[in-house]
C-alpha positions in Angstrom: -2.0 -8.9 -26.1 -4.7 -11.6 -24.6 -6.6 -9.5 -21.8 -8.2 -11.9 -18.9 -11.0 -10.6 -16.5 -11.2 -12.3 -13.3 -12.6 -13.7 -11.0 -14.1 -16.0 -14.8 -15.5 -19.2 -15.7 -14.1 -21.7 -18.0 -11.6 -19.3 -19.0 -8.2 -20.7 -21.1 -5.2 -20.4 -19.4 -2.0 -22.7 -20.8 0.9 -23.9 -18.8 2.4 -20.7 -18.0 -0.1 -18.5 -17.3 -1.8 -20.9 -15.1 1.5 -20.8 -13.0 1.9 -17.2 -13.3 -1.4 -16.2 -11.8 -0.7 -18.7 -9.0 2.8 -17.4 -8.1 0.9 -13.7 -8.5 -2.2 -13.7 -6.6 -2.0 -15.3 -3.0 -5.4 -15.3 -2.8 -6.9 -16.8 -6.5 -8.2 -20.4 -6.5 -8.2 -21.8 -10.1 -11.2 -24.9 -9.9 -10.0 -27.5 -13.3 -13.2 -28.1 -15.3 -13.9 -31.4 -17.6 -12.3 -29.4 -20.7 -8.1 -29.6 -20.4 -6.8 -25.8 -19.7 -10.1 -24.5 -19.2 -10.7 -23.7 -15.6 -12.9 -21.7 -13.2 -11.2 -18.4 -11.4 -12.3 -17.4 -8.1 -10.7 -14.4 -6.4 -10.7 -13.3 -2.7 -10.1 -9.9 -1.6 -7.8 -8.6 -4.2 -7.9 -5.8 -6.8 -5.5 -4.2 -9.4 -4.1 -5.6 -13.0 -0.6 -8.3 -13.3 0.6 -9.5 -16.7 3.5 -10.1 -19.2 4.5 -9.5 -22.5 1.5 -11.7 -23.4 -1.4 -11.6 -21.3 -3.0 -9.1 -19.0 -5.3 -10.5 -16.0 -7.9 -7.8 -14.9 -8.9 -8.2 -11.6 -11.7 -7.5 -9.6 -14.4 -7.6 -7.5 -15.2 -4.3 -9.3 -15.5 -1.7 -6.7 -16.6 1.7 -6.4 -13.4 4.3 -7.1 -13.8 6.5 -4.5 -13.8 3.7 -1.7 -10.2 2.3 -2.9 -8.7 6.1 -3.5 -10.0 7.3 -0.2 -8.6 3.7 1.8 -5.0 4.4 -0.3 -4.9 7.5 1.0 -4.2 6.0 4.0 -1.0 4.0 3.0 0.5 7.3 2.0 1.1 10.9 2.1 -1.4 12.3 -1.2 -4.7 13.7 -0.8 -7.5 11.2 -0.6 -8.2 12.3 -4.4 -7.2 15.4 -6.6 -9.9 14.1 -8.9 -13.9 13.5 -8.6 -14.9 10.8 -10.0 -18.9 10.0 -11.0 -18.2 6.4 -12.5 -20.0 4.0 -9.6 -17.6 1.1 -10.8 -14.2 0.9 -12.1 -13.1 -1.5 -14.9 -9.2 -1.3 -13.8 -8.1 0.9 -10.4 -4.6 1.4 -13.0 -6.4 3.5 -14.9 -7.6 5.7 -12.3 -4.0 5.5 -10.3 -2.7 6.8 -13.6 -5.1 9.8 -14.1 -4.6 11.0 -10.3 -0.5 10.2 -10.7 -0.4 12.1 -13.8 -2.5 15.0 -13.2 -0.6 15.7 -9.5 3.1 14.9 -11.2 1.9 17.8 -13.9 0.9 20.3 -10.9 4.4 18.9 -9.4 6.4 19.8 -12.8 4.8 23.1 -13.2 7.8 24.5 -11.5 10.6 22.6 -13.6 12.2 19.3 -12.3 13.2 19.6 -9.1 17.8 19.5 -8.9 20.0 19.2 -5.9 23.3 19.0 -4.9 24.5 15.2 -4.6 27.8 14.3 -3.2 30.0 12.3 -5.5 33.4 10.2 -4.6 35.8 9.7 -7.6 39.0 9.1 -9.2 39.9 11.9 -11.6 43.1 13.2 -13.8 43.0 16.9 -12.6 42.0 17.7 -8.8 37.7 18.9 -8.0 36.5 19.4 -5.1 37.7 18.5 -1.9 41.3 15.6 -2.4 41.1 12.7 -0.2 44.6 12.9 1.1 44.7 10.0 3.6 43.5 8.0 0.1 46.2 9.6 -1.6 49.1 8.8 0.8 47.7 5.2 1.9 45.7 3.5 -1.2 48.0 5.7 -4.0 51.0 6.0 -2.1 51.5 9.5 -3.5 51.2 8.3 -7.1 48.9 10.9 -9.0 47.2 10.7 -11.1 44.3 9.6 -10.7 43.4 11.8 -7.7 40.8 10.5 -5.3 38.2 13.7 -5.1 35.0 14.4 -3.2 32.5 16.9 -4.9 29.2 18.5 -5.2 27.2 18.4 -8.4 23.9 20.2 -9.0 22.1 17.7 -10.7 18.7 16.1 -11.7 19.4 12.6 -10.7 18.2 12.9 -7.0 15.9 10.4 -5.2 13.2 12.1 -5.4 13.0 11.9 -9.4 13.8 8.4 -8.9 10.7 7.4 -6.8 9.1 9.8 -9.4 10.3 7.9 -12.7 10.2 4.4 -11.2 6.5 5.1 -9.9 5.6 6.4 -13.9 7.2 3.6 -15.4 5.4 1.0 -13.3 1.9 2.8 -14.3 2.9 3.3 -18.2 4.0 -0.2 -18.7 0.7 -1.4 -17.0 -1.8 0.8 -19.0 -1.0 -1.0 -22.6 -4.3 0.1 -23.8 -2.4 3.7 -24.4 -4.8 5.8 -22.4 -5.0 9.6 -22.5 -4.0 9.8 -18.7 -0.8 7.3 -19.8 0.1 9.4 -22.8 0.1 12.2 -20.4 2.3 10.4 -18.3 4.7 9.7 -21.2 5.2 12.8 -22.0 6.0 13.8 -18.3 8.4 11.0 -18.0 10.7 13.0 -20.7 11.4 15.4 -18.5 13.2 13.2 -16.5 16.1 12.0 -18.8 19.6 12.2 -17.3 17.8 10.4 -13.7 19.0 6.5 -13.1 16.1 4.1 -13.2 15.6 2.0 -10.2 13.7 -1.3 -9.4 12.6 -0.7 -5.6 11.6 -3.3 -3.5 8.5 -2.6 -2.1 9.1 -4.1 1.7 12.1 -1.7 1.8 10.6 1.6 0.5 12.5 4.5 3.0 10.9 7.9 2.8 12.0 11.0 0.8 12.3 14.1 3.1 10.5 16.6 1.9 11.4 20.4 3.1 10.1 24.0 2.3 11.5 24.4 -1.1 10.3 20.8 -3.0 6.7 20.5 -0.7 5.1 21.4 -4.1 6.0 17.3 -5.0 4.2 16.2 -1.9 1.1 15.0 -3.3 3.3 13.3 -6.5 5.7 11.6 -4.3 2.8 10.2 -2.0 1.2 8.6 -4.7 4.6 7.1 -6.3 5.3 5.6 -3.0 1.9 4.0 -3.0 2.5 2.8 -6.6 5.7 1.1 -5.6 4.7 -0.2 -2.6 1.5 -1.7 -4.5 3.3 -2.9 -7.6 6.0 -4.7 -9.2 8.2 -4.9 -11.5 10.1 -8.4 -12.8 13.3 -8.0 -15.1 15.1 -10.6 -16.7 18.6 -9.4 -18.9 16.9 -5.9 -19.3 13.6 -7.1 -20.6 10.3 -6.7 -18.8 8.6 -10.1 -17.6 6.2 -9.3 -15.9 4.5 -5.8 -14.3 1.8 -5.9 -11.8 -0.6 -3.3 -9.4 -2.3 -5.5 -6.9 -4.6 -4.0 -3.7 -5.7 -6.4 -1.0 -8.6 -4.7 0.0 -8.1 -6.9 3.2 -5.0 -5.5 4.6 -6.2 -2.0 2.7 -9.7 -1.7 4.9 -7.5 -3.0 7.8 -4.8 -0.1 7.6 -7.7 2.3 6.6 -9.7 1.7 10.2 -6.5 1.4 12.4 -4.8 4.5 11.2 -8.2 6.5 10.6 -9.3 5.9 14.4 -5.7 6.0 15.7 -6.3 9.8 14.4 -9.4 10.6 15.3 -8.4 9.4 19.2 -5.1 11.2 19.3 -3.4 9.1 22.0 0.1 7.7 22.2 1.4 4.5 22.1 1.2 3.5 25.1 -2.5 3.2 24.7 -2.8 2.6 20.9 -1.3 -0.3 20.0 -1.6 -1.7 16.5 -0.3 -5.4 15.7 0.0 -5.7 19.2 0.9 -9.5 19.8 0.2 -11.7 22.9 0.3 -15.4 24.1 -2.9 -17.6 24.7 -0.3 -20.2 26.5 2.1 -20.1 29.2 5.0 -21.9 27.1 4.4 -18.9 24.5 3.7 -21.0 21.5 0.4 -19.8 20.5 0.4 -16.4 19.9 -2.1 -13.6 18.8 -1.8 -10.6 16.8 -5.1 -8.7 16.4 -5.1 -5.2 14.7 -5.2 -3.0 17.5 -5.2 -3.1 21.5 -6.4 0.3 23.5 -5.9 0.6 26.3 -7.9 3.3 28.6 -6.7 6.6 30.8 -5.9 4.2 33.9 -3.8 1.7 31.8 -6.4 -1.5 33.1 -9.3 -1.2 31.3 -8.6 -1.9 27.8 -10.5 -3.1 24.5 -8.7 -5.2 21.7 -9.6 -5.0 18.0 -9.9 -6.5 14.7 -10.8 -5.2 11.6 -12.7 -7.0 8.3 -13.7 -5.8 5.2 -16.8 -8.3 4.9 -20.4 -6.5 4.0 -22.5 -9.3 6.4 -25.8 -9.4 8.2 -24.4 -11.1 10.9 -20.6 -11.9 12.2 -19.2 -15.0 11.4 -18.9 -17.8 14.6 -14.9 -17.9 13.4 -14.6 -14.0 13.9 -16.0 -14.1 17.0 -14.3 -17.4 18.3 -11.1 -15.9 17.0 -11.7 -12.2 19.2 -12.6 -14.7 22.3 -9.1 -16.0 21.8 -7.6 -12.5 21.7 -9.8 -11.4 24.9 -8.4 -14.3 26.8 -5.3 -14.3 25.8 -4.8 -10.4 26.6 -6.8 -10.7 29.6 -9.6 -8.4 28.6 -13.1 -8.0 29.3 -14.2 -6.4 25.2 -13.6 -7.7 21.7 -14.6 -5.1 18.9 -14.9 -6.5 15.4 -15.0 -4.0 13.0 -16.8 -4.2 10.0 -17.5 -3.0 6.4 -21.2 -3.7 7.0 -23.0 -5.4 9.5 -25.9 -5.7 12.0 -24.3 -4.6 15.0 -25.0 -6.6 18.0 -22.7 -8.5 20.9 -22.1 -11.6 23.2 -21.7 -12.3 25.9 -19.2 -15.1 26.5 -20.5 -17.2 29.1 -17.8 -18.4 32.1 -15.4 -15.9 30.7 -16.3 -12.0 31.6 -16.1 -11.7 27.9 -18.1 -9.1 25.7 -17.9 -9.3 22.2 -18.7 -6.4 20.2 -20.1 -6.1 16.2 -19.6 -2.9 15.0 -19.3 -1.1 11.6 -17.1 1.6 9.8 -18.6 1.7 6.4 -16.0 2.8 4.1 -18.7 4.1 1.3 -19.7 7.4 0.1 -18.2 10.5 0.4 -14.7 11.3 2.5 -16.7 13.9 5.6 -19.4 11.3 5.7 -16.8 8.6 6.1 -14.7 10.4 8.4 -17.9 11.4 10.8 -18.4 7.0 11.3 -14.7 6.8 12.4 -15.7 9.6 14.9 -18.6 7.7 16.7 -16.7 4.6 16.4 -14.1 6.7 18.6 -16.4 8.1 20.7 -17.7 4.6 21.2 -14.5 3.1 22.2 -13.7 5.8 24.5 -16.6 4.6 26.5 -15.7 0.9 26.0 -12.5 2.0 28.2 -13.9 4.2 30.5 -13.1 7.8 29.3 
């Protein structure tokens, strides 16, 4: 297998791989160079490994571990790591999804694999269970057997091992390099024969409930669901085409500040409104959906915001043309952009009553040091409305 690390200059790529990267990556821009299949690969904001049967494109910008752990966290229920890690960089975030998967599906497994009762409907030669007589009398019309039967079976095939199983698959068929954390994982995955694999669709991932007696899988299941929702998996006639784990570190620093201070502020939704949409025009046509609105104790004065995982000196005129748009549209006097890194500063919009405000939530170093940002940035915005 060919492995590709991107973003690249004059790097091969024939026909189908130049087509599979495109349909991929949203985000890649392939530049054609003088030489025929040999182009220049420049990434945006994404992060993870996609390939097939033949090729395997790495992608970066490499980024420290800890940062993308501690901002998945946020997508699902699993601690923000069950592992340290020293390593500054990281060649492949699959390899480190598989060594904190595997090491909290092992602590999951300590206690055997988890069974339940599962209700089954079916057509049998001797009667089990509970008989469906109104079946009997108006799709049999008394004619036995077979005997339409409803029944509960202890088994392993639950949906929690299936979330389990599909998330370990995902990770084992990405990691072809055969790493120690992916052998571990292999040999986990045994333990799970008798449950029905499943392709899940990422948009349509429903939670697992979780109760008293299974909380021990918590961590595990948290993780799988981030897998899924992260990854995917392309069948054609039983054969794998294509597996990928892909992290828009975008949308990822977006959810990460949203949901981060939406904790640390504790208020409802009345005034914490995320992807809170509004209409710059009277017809409704143009409309605007910035990341947050909040609104303060009274209801009027309110701040609207807009996360982006940018590292700059200064914020860009777009940013701040688009948070003008959002003020005026929503009617409000403050815009907070919300940054990886930046020198904090504001404007003052002329003619419009309109303060914009630069502001930072650094996502690096360790989770407390993190956390204690998000908590001025609260305590900040709590002013901003009047609290």
């Amino acid at each position: 297998m060919r492995h590709v690390e991107l973003p690249a200059r004059s790097v091969s790529l024939d026909r189908g791989q130049l087509s599979f990267l495109k349909r991929s990556v949203r985000d890649v821009r392939v530049l054609a160079t003088e030489r025929p299949g040999v182009f220049d690969v420049e990434l945006g904001s994404s992060v993870g490994v996609i390939g097939t049967p033949e090729v395997r494109f790495h992608l970066g910008p490499k980024v420290p571990i800890s940062r993308v752990l501690f901002l998945l966290a946020y997508l699902g229920r699993w601690p923000e790591f069950t592992q340290e890690y020293n390593s500054e960089k990281v060649d492949d975030i699959v390899d480190a999804m598989t060594s904190v998967y595997s090491e909290a599906l092992a602590r999951a497994l300590r206690g055997g694999v988890w069974r339940d009762y599962k209700g089954w409907r079916e057509e049998l030669p001797s009667p089990r269970g509970r008989i469906d007589p109104l079946h009997l009398q108006t799709r049999r019309f008394g004619v036995v057997p077979p005997i339409s039967c409803a029944f509960d079976e202890f088994t392993i095939d639950v949906e929690l091992n299936r979330r389990l199983l599909a998330a370990s698959t995902m990770l084992v068929r990405l990691n072809a390099g055969g790493t120690e954390p992916a052998r571990r994982l292999r040999r986990l995955m045994s333990r799970f024969e008798g449950v029905e694999r499943v392709r899940y669709q990422p948009s349509r991932l429903s939670p697992v409930r979780l109760d008293r007696r299974n909380r021990r899988y918590s961590a595990a299941l948290g993780l799988a669901d981030t897998i899924i929702s992260q990854g995917s998996v392309d069948l054609s006639s039983g054969r794998t085409r294509s597996v990928g784990f892909l992290v828009n570190m975008d949308e990822l620093y977006e959810r990460f500040v949203i949901g981060a201070l939406g904790e640390s502020l504790g208020l409802g939704p009345l005034r914490w409104r995320p992807r809170h949409r509004s209409f710059l025009d009277a017809g409704e046509q143009l409309q605007g959906v910035p990341d947050c609105s909040m609104y303060g104790p009274d209801g009027a004065r309110f701040a609207v915001l807009d996360a982006k995982y940018k590292y700059v000196e200064r914020p860009s005129h777009p940013d701040i043309y688009q948070m003008v748009t959002y003020c005026v549209s929503f009617g409000c006097s403050h815009g907070v952009l919300l940054y990886a890194g930046v020198g904090e500063t504001h404007f003052e919009i002329k003619n419009s009553g309109v303060t914009v405000h630069a502001w930072e939530v650094n996502p690096d170093g360790e989770p407390a040091l993190v956390k204690a940002r998000v908590g001025e940035v609260a305590r900040r915005l709590r002013e901003l409305v009047g609290e």
